[in-house]
TORROLUM-167877 format. One record per residue (C-alpha): x, y, z. Coordinates in steps of 0.02 Angstrom, whole numbers, padded with zeros to 5 digits, always signed. Example, Ala and Ser with C-alpha at 12.3 -4.5 7.8 and 13.67 -1.06 7.14 Angstrom:
+00615-00225+00390/+00684-00053+00357/
This chain:
+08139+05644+06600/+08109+05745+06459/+08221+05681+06350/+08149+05501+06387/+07959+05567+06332/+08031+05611+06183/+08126+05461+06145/+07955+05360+06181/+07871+05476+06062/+07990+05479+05932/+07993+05273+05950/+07813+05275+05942/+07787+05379+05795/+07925+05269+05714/+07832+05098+05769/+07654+05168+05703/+07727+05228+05543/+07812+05056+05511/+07658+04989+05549/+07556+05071+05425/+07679+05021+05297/+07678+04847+05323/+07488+04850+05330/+07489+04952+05142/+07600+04811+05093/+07486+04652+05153/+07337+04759+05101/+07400+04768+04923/+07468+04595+04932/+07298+04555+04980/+07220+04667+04843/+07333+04582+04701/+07295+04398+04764/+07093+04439+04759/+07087+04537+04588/+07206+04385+04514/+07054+04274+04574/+06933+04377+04510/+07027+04360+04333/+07022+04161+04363/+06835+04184+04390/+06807+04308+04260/+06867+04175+04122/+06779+04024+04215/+06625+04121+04165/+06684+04150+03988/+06713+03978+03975/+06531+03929+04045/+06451+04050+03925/+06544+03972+03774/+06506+03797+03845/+06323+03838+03815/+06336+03907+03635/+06430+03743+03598/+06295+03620+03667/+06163+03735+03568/+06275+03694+03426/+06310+03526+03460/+06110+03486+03505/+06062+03571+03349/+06140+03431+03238/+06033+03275+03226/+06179+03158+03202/+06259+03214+03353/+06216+03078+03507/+06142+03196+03656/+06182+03062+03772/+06390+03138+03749/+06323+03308+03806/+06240+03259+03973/+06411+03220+04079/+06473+03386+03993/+06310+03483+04071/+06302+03387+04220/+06486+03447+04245/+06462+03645+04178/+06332+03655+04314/+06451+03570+04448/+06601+03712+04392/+06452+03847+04384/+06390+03815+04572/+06558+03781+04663/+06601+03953+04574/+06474+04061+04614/+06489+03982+04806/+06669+04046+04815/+06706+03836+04853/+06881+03833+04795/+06908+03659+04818/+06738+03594+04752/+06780+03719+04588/+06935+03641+04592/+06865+03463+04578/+06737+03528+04448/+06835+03625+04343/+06938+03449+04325/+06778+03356+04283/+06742+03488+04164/+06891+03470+04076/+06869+03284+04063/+06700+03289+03991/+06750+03435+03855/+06872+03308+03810/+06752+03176+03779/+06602+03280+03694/+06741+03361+03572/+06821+03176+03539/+06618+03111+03504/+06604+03248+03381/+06723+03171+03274/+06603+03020+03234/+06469+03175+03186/+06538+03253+03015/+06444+03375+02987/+06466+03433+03157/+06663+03416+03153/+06643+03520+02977/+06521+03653+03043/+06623+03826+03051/+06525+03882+03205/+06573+03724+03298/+06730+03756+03257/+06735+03943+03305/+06670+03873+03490/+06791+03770+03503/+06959+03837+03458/+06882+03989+03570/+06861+03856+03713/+07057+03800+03685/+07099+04011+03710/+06985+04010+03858/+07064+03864+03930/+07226+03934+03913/+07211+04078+03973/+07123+03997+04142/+07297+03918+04172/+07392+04075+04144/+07266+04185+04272/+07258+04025+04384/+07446+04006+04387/+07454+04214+04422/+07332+04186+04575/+07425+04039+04627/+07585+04171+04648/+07516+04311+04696/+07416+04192+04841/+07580+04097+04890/+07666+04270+04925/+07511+04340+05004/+07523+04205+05117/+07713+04190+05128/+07701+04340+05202/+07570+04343+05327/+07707+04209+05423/+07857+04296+05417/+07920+04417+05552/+07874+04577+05576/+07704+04559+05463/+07635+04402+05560/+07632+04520+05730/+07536+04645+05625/+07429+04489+05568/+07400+04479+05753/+07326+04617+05768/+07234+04650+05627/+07152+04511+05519/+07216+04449+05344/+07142+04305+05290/+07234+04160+05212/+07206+04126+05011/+07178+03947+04960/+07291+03906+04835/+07177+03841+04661/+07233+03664+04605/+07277+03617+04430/+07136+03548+04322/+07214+03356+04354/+07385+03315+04385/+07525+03323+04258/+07394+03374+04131/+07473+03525+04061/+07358+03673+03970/+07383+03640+03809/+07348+03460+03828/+07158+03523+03752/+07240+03591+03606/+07282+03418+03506/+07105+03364+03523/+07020+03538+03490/+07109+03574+03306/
């Protein structure tokens, strides 16, 4: 009888203990998949602050047409909302937008010269292309770090300690448009 007690307790001990490791593990799966998102967010809000010191820039030239900067606005304040809300697949959507309408306010600065020749301009932008970037490289290390987050939380033994304790699912954040690669900015922003 004794012997039995002790088996139990030694099994139990053993049980708990794996236990706790696989819940350090998820946690700092967990940990690694939010602070990669935080990054992603971190450089979204780079990129908004930049956005503004280039409309300043691009408003301050009286050649440039303002009617090219309101889509771009319009869509920095879509990215901007979704992103503080935590709406991954409305930043998602935005951020896309966004991208689109950079595109088009840097191509409609071309028909402004003395905006395309204005140093500051071009400080914004070539700091927009880094930005840009370096959102694909911190949304592409979220992406991973998400995917084996959640890989995880389904395989056997961790999904019956995901029974018992709750670890959210992370969304997985979608490319800026389809088979647009990061760079793509670059040729239009040199």
């Amino acid at each position: 009888m004794v012997f039995f007690l002790l088996l139990l307790l030694v099994l139990s001990t053993l049980t708990i203990g794996y236990g706790a490791i696989l819940h350090r593990g998820l946690t700092r799966l967990e940990r690694d998949a939010t602070a990669a998102r935080d990054r992603v967010g971190a450089a979204l809000g780079e990129r908004h602050d930049e956005l503004s010191g280039l409309i300043e820039i691009c408003q301050a030239q009286e050649a440039f047409d303002p009617r090219a900067l309101a889509p771009l606005v319009l869509a920095r304040n879509d990215e901007s909302r979704a992103r503080r809300a935590g709406n991954l697949m409305a930043l998602g959507r935005a951020d896309a937008l966004l991208r689109k309408e950079l595109v088009h306010a840097v191509s409609a600065s071309d028909d402004c010269k003395p905006l395309a020749s204005d140093p500051s301009f071009r400080h914004k932008v070539a700091r927009i292309v880094r930005l840009e970037q370096q959102i694909a490289r911190e949304r592409a290390d979220y992406n991973g770090a998400a995917a084996l987050y959640n890989e995880r939380l389904g395989q056997f033994p961790d999904n019956v300690l995901v029974g018992l304790v709750r670890f959210p699912q992370h969304r997985l954040l979608a490319s800026a448009e389809v088979g647009e690669k990061p760079g793509d900015l670059r040729t239009l922003f040199v």
